[in-house]
C-alpha positions as CSV (number, residue, x, y, z in Angstrom):
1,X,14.6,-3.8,-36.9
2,X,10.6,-3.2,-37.7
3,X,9.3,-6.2,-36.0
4,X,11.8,-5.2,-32.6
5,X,10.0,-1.3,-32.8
6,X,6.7,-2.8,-33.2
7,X,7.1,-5.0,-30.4
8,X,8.8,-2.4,-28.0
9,X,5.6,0.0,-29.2
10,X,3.2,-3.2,-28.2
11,X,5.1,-3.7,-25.1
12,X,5.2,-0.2,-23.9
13,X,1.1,0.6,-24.9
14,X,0.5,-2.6,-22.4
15,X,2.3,-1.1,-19.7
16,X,0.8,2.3,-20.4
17,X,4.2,4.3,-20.5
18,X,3.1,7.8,-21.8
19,X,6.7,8.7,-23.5
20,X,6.5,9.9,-27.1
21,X,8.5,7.0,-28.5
22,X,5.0,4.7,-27.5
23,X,2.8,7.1,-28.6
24,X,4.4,7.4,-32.2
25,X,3.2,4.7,-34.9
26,X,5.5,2.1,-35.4
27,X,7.2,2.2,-38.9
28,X,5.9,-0.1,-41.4
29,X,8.6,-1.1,-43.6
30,X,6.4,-3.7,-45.0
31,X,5.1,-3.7,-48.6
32,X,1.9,-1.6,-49.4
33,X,-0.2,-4.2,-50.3
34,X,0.2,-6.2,-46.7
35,X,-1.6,-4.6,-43.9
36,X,-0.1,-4.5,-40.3
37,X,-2.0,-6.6,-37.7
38,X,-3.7,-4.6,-35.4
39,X,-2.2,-4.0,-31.5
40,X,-4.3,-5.6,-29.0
41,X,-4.5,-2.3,-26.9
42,X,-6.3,-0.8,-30.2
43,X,-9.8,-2.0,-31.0
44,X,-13.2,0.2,-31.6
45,X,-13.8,-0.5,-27.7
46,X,-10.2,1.0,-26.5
47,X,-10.1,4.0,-29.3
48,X,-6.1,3.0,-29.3
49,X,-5.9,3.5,-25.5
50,X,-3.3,2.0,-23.6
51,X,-4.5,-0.2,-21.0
52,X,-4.8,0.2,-17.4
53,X,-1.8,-0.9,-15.6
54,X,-3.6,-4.0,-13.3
55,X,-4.0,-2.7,-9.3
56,X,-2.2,-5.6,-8.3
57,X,1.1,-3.8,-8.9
58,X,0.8,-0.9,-6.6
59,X,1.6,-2.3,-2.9
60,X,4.8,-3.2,-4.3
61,X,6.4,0.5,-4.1
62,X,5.4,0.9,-0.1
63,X,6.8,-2.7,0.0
64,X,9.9,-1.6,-1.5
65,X,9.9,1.4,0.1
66,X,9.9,-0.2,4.0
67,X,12.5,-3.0,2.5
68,X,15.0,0.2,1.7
69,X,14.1,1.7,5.2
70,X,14.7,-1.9,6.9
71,X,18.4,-2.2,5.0
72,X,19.3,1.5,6.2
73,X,18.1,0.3,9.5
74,X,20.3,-2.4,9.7
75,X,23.1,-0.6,8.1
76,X,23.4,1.8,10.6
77,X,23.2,-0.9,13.7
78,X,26.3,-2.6,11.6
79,X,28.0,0.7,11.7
80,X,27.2,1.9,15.4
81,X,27.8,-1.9,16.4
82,X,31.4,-1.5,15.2
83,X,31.7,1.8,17.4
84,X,30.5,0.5,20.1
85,X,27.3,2.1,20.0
86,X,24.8,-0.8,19.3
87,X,22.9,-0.7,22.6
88,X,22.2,2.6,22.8
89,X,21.6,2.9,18.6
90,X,18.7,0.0,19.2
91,X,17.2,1.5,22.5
92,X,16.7,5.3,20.6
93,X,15.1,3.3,17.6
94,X,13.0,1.9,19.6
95,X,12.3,4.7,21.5
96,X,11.4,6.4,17.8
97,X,9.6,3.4,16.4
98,X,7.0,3.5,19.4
99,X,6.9,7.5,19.1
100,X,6.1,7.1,14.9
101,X,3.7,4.0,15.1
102,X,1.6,6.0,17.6
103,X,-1.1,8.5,16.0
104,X,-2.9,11.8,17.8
105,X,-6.4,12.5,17.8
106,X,-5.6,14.5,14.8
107,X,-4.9,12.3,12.7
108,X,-8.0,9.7,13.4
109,X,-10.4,9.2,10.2
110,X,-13.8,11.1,10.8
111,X,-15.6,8.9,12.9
112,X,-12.7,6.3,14.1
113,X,-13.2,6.2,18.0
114,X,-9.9,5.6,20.2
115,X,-9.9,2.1,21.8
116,X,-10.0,4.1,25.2
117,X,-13.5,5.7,25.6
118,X,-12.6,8.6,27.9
119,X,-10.7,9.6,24.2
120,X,-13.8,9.7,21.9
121,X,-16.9,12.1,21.9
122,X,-19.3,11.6,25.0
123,X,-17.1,9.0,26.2
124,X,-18.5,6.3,24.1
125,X,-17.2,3.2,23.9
126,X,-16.1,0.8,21.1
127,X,-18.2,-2.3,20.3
128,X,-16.9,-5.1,21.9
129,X,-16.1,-2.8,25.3
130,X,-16.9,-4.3,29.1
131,X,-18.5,-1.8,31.2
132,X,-18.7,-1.3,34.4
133,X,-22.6,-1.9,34.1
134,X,-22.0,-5.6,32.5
135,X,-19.7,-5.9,34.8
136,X,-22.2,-6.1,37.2
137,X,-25.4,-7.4,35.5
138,X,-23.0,-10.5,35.0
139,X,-21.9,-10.9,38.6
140,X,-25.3,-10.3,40.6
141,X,-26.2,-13.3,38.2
142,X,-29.3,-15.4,39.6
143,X,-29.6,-19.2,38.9
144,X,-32.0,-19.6,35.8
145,X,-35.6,-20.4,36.6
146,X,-36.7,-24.2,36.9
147,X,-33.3,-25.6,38.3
């Protein structure tokens, strides 16, 4: 029963759970002469800190998240389907979808310019942008000298 606590205690002080049952010592029921092996979290470096749950982990909760929202989704077109409703159920999701996945100037980062100029400060355009000036640079093009 020792060696299952210690190894619940080891597991937990991996995965950085704060409860009291990790923070605890485990009990040593072994004899006084025979010194526990040290946790691999513990060391002079860690100071017996548990250590940093890797970042790789935390896209999985939006993930999950949007999964959930999906099945609801879906759910509810099962449900309107059956009453006859599917049609107009999809269309006002839509409707909603292109309402959500669109931002205001509000909500722009400082300094994000909208891909429409006459949006952003001064008019300014994004890189990447034909203007009217190219524009015509490019078509009153001459032949290039020599030919």
């Amino acid at each position: 029963a020792a060696a299952v606590e210690q190894r619940l205690a080891r597991f937990r002080a991996a995965r950085g759970t704060s409860s009291a049952a990790a923070r605890l010592p485990p009990r040593s029921e072994e004899p006084p002469g025979k010194a526990a092996a040290p946790e691999a979290s513990e060391g002079p470096d860690r100071g017996g800190q548990p250590r940093p749950v890797p970042a790789a982990t935390e896209p999985a909760r939006p993930l999950l998240v949007l999964a959930l929202k999906v099945l609801l989704w879906a759910v509810l077109l099962a449900l309107f389907a059956e009453l006859e409703l599917g049609l107009p159920f999809f269309v006002v999701s839509l409707l909603y979808w292109m309402y959500a996945g669109t931002r205001g100037p509000g909500e722009r980062r400082p300094g994000e310019l909208s891909a429409y100029s006459v949006f952003n400060p001064g008019c300014t355009p994004i890189a990447g942008t034909l203007t009217a000036e190219q524009l015509e640079r490019e078509l009153h093009y001459r032949p290039a000298a020599g030919r």
